[in-house]
C-alpha positions as CSV (number, residue, x, y, z in Angstrom):
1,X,-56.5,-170.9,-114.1
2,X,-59.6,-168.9,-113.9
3,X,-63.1,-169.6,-114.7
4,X,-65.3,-166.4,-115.3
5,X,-69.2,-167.0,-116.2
6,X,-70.7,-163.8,-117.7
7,X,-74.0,-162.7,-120.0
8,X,-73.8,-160.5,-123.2
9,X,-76.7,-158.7,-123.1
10,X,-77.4,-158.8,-127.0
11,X,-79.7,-156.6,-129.0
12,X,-81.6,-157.8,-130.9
13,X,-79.9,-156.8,-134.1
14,X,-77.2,-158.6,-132.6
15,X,-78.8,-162.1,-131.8
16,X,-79.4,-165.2,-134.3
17,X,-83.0,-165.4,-135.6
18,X,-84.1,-168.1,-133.3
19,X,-82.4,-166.6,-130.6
20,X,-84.8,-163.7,-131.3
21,X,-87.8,-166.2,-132.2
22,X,-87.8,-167.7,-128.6
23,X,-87.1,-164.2,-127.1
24,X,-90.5,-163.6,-128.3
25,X,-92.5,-167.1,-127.6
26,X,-93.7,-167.3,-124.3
27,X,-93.4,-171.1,-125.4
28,X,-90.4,-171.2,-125.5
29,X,-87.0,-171.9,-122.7
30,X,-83.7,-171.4,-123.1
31,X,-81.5,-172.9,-126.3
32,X,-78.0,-174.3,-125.0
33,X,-75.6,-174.8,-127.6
34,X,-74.3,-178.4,-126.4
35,X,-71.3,-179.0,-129.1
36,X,-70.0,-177.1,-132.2
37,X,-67.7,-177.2,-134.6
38,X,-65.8,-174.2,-136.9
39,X,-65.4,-175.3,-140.5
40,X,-62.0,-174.1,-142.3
41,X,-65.1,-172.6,-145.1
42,X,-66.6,-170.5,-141.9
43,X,-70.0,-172.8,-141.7
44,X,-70.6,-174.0,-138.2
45,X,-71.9,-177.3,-137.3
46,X,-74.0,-176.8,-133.9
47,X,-76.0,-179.0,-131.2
48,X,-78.6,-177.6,-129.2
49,X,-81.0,-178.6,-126.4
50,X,-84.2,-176.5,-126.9
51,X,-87.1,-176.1,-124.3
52,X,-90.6,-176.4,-126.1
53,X,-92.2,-178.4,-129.0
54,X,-90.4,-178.1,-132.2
55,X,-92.7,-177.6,-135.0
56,X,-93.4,-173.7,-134.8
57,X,-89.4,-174.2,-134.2
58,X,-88.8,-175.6,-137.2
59,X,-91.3,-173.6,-139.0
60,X,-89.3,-170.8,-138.3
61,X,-85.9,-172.2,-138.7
62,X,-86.6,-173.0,-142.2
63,X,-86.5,-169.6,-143.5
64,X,-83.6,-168.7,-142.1
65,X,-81.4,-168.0,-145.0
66,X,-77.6,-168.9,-143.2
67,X,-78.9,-172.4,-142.0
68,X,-78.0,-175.0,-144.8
69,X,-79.5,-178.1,-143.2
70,X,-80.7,-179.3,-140.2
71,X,-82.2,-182.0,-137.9
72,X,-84.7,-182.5,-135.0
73,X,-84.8,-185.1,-132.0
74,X,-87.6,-184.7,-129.9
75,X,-87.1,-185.7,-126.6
76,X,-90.2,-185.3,-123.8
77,X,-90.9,-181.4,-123.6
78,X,-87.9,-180.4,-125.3
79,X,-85.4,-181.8,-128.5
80,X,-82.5,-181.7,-129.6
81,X,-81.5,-179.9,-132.7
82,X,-78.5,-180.3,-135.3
83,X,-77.6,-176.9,-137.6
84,X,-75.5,-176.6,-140.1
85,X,-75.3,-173.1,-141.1
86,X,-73.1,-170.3,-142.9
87,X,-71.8,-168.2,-139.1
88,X,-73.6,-165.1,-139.5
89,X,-71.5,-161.9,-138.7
90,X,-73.1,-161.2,-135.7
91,X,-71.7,-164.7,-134.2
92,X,-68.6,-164.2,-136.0
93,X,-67.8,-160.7,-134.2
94,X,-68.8,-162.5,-130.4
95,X,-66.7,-165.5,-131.3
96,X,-63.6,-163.4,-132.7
97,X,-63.8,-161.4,-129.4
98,X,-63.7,-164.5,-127.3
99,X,-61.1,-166.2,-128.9
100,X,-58.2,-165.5,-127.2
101,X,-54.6,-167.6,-126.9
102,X,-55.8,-170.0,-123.2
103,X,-58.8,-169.5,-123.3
104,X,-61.3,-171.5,-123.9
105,X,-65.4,-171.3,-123.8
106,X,-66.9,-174.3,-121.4
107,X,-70.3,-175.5,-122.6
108,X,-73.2,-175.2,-122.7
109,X,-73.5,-171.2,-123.6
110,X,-77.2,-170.3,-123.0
111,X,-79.8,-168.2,-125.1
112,X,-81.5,-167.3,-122.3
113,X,-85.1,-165.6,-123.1
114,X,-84.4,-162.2,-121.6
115,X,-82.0,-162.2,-125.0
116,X,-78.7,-162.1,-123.2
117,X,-76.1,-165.2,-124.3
118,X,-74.6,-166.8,-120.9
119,X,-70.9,-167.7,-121.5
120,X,-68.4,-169.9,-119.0
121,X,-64.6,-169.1,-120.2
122,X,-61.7,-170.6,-118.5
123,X,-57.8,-169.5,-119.4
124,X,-55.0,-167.5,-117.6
125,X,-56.3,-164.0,-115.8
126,X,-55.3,-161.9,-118.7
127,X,-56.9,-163.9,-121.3
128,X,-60.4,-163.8,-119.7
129,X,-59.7,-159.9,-119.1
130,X,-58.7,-159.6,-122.8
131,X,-62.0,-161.6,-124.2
132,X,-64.4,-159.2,-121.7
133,X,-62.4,-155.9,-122.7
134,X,-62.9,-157.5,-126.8
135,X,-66.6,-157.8,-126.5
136,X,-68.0,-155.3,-129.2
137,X,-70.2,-152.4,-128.2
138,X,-73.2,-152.2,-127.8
139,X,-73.0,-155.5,-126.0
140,X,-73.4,-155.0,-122.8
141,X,-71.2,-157.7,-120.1
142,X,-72.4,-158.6,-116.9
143,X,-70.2,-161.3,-114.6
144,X,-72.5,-163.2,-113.3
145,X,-69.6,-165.8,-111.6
146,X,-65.8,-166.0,-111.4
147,X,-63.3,-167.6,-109.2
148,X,-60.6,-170.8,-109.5
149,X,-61.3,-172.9,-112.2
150,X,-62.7,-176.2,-111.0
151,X,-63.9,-179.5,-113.1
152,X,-67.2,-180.2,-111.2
153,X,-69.1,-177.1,-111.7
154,X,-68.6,-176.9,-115.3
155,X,-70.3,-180.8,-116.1
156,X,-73.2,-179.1,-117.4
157,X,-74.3,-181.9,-119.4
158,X,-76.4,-183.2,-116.1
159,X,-78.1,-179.5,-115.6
160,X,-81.5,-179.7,-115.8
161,X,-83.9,-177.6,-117.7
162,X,-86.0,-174.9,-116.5
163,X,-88.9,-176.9,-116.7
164,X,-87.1,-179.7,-115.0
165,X,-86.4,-177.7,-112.3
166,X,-89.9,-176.0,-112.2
167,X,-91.3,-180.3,-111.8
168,X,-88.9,-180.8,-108.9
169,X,-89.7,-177.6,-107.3
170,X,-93.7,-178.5,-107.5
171,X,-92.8,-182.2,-106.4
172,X,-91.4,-180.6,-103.4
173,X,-93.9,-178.5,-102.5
174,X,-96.7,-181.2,-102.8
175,X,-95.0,-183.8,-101.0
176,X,-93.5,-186.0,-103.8
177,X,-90.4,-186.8,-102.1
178,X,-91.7,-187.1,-98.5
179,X,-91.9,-190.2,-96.2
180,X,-94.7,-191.1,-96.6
181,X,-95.2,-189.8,-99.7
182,X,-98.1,-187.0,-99.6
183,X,-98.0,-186.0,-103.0
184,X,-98.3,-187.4,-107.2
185,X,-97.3,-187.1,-110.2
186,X,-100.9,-185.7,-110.7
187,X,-100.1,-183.1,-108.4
188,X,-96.8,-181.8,-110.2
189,X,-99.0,-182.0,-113.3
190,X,-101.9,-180.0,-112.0
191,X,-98.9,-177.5,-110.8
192,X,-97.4,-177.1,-114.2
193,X,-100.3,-177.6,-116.5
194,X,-99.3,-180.6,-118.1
195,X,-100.1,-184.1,-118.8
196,X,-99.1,-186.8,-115.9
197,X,-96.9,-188.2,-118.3
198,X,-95.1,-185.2,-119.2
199,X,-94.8,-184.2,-115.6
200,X,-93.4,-187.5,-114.7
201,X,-90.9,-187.4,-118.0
202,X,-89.6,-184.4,-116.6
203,X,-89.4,-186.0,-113.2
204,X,-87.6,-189.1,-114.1
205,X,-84.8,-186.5,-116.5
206,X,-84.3,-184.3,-113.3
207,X,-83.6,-188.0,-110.9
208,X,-81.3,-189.4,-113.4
209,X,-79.5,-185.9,-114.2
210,X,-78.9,-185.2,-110.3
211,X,-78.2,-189.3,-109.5
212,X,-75.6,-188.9,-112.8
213,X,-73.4,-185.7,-111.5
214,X,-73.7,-187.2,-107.3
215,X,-72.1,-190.6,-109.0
216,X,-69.5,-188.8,-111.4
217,X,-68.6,-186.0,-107.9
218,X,-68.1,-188.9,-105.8
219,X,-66.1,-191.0,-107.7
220,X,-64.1,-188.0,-108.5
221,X,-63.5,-187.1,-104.8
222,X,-62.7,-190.4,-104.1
223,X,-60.0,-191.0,-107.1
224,X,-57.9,-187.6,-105.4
């Protein structure tokens, strides 16, 4: 089995209108699309983990025309979103053309906010080769990763954000997690332009995400 992670470079005629809003918010992350579902009627039922605060979010999703209901979970500097919507064309072409006999799309995929969608397929050679030759033009497809499929890297339920990762990059730089400790959550706030308590949500997501997937790979190893 292979594991081949790519990104459709999607114009924007091509993406879903919040793909499109967040491409052009500067306060906005990357979507990922957690968990969906296909309906036998062709509506989807979709998770999502947005970066940002979601009223201008919402504002926006509400007048989209294929989205039939919805709900929202904050959560710190992000939330969590439930769609149901009818599955636009455009998403019905990009999941036609990676649906393919063994094969099989490993979540998250990512709405990244350069407006490419990042993908992780695993299946037989020929059945990742047939879903990258059945992308539709003019989607462009970069492989960004393949090799032999493996379990670990693919638990990206523990990844953390972007602006997870930007915390425990400035904690790192200031000294947060030396001994003795020579920097603060004030610090990694100052660095991010955000409240102490934001900084230190974001903080305490990263720990428990990176403590989570070191717990879950060792007990793994240990189990073989």
């Amino acid at each position: 089995m292979k594991y081949l992670r790519l990104a459709l470079a999607l114009p924007p005629e091509q993406r879903h209108p919040m793909h499109q809003f967040v491409v052009e918010s500067d306060e906005y992350g990357p979507s990922r699309q957690l968990h969906w579902s296909v309906g036998v009627d062709g509506s989807i039922s979709t998770i999502f983990r947005v970066e940002g605060d979601p009223d201008e979010y919402v504002d926006a999703l509400a007048a989209v025309d294929s989205v039939e209901s919805y709900h929202v979970a904050p959560s710190g500097g992000e939330f969590y979103l439930y769609i149901r919507e009818d599955l636009p064309e455009r998403e019905r072409q990009i999941t036609t053309a990676l649906d393919h006999e063994g094969l099989l799309i490993v979540p998250p995929i990512v709405y990244r906010v350069d407006g490419c969608g990042e993908f992780t397929l695993v299946g037989t050679s020929e059945a990742v080769q047939n879903a990258v030759d059945a992308v539709p033009e003019p989607i462009d497809v970069e492989v960004l990763e393949v090799g032999q499929y493996s379990a670990q890297p693919f638990d990206h339920a523990t990844d953390l954000t972007d602006r997870q990762r930007e915390a425990v990059r400035a904690a790192i730089e200031c000294g947060y997690y030396e001994t003795p400790r020579s920097g603060s959550v004030e610090d990694v706030a100052d660095t991010l332009s955000c409240a102490p308590s934001t900084a230190a949500e974001h903080l305490r997501k990263a720990e428990s995400s990176v403590m989570r997937r070191l717990v879950t790979n060792s007990d793994a190893g240990a189990s073989r």
